[in-house]
Backbone as a ProteinNet text record, in pm:
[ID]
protein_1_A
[PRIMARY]
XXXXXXXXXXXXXXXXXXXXXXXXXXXXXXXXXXXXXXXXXXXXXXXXXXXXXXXXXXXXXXXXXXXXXXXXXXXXXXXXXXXXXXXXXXXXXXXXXXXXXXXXXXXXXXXXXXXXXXXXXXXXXXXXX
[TERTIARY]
84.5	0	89.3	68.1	63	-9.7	50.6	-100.3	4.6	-60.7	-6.4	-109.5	-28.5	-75.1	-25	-100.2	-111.2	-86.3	-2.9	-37.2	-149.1	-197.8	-337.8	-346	-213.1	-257.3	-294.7	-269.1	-242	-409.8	-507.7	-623.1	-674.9	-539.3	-554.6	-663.5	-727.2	-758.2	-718.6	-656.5	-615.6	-733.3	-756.4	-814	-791.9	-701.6	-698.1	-544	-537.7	-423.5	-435	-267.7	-279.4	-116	-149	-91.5	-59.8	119.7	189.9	300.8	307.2	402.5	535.1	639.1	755.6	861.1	832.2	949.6	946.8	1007.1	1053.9	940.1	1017.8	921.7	903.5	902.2	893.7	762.2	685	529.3	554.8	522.9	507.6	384.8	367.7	255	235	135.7	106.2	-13.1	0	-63.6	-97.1	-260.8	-285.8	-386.2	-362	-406.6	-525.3	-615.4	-717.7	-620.6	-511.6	-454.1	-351.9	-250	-141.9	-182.5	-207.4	-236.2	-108.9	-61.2	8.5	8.4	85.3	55.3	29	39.6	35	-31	-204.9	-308.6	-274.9	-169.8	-133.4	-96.3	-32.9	78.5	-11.1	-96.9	-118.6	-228.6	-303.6	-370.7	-249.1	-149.1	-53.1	19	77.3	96.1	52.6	-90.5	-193.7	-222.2	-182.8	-124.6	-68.9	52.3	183.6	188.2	123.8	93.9	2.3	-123.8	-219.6	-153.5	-52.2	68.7	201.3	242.3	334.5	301.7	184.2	179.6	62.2	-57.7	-150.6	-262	-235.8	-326.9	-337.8	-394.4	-343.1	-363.8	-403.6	-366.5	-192.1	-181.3	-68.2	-45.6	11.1	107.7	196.5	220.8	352	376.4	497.6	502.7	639.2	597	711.1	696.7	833.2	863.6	843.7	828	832.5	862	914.2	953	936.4	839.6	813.7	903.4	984.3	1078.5	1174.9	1255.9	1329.2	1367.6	1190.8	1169.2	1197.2	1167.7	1279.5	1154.1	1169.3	1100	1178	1149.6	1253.3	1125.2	1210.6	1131.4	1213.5	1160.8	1248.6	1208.2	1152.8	1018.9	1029.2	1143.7	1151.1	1137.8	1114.8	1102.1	1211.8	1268.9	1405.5	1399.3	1306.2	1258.6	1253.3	1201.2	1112.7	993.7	945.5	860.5	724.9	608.3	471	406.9	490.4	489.7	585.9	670.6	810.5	793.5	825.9	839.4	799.7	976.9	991.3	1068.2	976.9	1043.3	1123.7	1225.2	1347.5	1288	1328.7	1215	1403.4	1400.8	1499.9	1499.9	1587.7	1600.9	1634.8	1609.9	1670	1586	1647.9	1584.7	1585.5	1466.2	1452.9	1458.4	1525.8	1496.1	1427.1	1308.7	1187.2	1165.7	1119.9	1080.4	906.3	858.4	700.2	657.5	559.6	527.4	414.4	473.7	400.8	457.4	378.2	468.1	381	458.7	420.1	438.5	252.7	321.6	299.7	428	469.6	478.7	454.7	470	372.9	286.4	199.1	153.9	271.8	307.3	358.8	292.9	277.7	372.4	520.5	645	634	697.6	739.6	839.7	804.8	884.8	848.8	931.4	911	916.8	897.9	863.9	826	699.6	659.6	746.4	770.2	805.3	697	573.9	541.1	423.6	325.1	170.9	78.1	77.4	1.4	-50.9	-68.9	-82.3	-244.2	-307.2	-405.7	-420.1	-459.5	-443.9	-556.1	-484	-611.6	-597	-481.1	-518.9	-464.8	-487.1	-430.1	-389.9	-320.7	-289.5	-264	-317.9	-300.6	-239.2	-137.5	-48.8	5.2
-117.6	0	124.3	231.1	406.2	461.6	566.2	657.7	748.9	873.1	987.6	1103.8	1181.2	1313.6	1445.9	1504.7	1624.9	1749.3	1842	2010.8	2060.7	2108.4	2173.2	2277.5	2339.8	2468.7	2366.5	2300.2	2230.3	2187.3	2244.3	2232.8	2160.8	2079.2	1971.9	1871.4	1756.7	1627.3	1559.5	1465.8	1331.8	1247.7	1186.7	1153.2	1026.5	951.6	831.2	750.3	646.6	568.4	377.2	411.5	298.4	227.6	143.9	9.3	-110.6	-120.5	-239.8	-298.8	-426.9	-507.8	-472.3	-458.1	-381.4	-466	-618.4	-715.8	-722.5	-857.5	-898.9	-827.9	-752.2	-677.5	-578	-501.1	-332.6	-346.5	-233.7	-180.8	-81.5	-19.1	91.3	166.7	299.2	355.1	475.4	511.6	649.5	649.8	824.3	866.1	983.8	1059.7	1139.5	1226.4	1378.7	1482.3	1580.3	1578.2	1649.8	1761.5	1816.6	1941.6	1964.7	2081.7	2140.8	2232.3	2297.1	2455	2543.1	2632.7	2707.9	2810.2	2813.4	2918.8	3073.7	3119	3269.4	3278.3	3338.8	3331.6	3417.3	3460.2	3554.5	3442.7	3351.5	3282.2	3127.4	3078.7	2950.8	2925.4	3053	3014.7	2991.1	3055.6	3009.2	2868.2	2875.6	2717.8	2584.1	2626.4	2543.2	2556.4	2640	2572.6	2528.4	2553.9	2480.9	2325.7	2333	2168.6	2082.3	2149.4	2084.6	2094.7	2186.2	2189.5	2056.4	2002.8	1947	1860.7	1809.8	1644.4	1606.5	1670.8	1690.2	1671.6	1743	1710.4	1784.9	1830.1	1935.1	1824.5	1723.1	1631.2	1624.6	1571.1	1559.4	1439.6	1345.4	1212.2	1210.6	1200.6	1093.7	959.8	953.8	793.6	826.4	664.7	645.3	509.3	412.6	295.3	282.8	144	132.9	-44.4	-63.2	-222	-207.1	-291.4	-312.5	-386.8	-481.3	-598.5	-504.9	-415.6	-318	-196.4	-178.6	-48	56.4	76.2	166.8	255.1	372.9	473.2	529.1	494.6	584.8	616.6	748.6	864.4	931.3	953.4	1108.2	1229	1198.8	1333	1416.2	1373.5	1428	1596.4	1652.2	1804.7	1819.2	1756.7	1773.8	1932.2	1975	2076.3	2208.6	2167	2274.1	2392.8	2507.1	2503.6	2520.6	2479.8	2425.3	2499.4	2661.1	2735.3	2754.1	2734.5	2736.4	2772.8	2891.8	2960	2831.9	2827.3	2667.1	2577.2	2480.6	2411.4	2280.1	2219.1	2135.6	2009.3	1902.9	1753.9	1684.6	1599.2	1518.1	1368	1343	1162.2	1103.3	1063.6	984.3	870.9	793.2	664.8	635.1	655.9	666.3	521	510.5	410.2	468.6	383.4	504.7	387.6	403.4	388.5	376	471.6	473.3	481.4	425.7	433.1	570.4	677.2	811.4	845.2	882.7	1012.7	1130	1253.4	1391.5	1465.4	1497.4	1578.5	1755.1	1790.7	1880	2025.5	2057.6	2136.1	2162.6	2284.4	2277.9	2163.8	2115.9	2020	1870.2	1874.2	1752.6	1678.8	1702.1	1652.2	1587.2	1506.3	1392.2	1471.1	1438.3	1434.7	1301.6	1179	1130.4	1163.3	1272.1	1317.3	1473.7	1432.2	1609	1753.5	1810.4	1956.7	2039.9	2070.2	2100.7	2032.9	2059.2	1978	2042.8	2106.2	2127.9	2069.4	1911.2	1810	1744.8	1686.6	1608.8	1481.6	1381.7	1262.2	1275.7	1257	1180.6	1077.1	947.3	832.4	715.7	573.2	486.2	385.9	338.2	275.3	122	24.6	-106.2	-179.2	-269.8	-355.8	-474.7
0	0	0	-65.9	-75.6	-52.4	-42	26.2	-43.1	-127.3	-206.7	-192.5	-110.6	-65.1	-143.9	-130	-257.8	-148.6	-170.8	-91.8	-165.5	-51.7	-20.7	-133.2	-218.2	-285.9	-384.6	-421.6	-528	-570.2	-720.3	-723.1	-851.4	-895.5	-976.8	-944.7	-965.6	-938.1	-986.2	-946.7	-968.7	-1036.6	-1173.1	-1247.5	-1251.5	-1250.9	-1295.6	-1252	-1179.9	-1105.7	-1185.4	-1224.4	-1339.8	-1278.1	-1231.3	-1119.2	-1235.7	-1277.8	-1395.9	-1284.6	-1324.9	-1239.9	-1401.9	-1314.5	-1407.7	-1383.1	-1396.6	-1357.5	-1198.3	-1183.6	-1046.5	-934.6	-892.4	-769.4	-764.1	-879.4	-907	-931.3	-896.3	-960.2	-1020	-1161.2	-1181.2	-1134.4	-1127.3	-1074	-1199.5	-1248	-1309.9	-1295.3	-1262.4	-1236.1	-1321.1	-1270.2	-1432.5	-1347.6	-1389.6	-1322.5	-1432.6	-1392.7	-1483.3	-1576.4	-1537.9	-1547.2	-1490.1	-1539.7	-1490.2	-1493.9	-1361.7	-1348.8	-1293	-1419.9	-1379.8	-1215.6	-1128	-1050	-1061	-1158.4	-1223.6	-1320.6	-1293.4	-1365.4	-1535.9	-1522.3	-1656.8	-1745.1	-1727.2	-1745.1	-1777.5	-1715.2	-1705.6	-1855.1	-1904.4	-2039.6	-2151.5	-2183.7	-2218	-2229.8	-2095.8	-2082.1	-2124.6	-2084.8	-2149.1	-2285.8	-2337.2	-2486.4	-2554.3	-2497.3	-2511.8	-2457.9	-2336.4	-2339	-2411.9	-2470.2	-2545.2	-2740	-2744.7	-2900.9	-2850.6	-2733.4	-2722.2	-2722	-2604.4	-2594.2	-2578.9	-2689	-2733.6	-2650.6	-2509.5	-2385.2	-2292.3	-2221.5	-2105.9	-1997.8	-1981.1	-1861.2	-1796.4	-1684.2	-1681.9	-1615.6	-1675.5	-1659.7	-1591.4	-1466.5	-1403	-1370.8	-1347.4	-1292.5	-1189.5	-1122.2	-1006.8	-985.1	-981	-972.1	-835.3	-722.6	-645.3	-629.4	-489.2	-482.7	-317.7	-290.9	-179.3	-61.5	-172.4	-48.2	-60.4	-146	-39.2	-15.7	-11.2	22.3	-56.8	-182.5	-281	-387.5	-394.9	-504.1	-602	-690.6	-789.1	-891.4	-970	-1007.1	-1152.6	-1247.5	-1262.6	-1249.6	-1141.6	-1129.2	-968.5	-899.1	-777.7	-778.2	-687.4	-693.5	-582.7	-491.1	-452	-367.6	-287.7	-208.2	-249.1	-367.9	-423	-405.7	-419.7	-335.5	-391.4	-418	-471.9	-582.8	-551.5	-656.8	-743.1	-680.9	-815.6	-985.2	-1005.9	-1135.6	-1229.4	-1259.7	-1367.8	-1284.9	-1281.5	-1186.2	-1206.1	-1193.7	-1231.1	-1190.7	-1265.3	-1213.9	-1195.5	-1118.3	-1067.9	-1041.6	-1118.6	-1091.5	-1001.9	-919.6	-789.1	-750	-650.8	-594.5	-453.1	-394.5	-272.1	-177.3	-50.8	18.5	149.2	176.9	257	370.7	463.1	583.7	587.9	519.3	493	358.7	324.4	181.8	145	112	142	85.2	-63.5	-166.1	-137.7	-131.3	-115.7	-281.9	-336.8	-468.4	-397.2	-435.1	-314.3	-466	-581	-656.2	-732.6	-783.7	-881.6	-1041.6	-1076.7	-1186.1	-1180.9	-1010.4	-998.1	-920.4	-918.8	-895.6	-720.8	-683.7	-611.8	-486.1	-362.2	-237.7	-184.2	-71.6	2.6	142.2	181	299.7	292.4	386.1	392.9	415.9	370.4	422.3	509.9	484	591	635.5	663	701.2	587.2	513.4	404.9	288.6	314.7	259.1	245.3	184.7	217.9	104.4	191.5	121.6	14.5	-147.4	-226.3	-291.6	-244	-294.4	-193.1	-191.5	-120.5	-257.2	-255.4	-393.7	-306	-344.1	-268.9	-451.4	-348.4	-465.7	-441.7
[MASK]
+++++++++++++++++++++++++++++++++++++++++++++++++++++++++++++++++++++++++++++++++++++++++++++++++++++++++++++++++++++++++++++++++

C-alpha cells in the first residue's frame, strides 16, 4: 500500500491511477491529473497551450517505480525541495529508500517528495499492490 498526498494549494484532481508489475518486484505507478495549473493566472492560459501543441493534452502524466521488499522509489520526477509554486520548476532523478510508503506531490506540476516539508498536505489516494 501508498497513500499519495497532494499540498493543499495544489487544485488539480487526480483523475486516474494505473498500477503495472515492471518485472521482479517493481510496480510501476502512473498517475494522471485532470490538469497542470500554472501558479500565475497571466501565465497559465498560455501554458496550457503549449501543453495541449506538445503532448496533445493538457492532462498531466507521471510515474514512479516502487519495490516493496526493499523499500525503494525511484522517479524522474523528484522536486528535490522545491517550493509548490516554483516559477519553472526542475524535475529530478533519484531513488529513494523510505521507511514509509508516502509520496508527497509537493509542486503545482505535480512533482514527487518522500517526505513532507510542511503539514500542508491532504491525502487523495491509497494505492493497494
Amino acid at each position: 500500500m501508498i497513500n499519495i498526498y497532494q499540498h493543499k494549494k495544489i487544485t488539480d484532481n487526480l483523475i486516474n491511477v494505473d498500477v503495472r508489475v515492471d518485472g521482479g518486484n517493481w510496480y510501476e505507478i502512473e498517475l494522471t491529473w485532470e490538469d497542470e495549473t500554472h501558479p500565475n493566472c497571466l501565465i497559465d492560459p498560455f501554458y496550457r497551450c503549449y501543453r495541449k501543441k506538445k503532448y496533445k493534452r493538457t492532462q498531466d502524466v507521471e510515474k514512479f517505480k516502487i519495490n516493496f521488499r526493499s523499500r525503494k522509489i525511484k522517479s524522474h520526477n523528484f522536486a528535490k525541495n522545491q517550493k509548490w509554486n516554483t516559477f519553472n520548476p526542475k524535475h529530478h532523478t533519484k531513488t529513494y529508500i523510505v521507511d514509509t510508503f508516502n509520496l508527497y506531490v509537493s509542486t503545482w506540476n505535480h512533482m514527487f517528495e518522500v517526505k513532507a516539508k510542511t503539514e500542508e498536505y491532504k491525502l487523495i489516494q491509497t494505492i493497494w499492490c
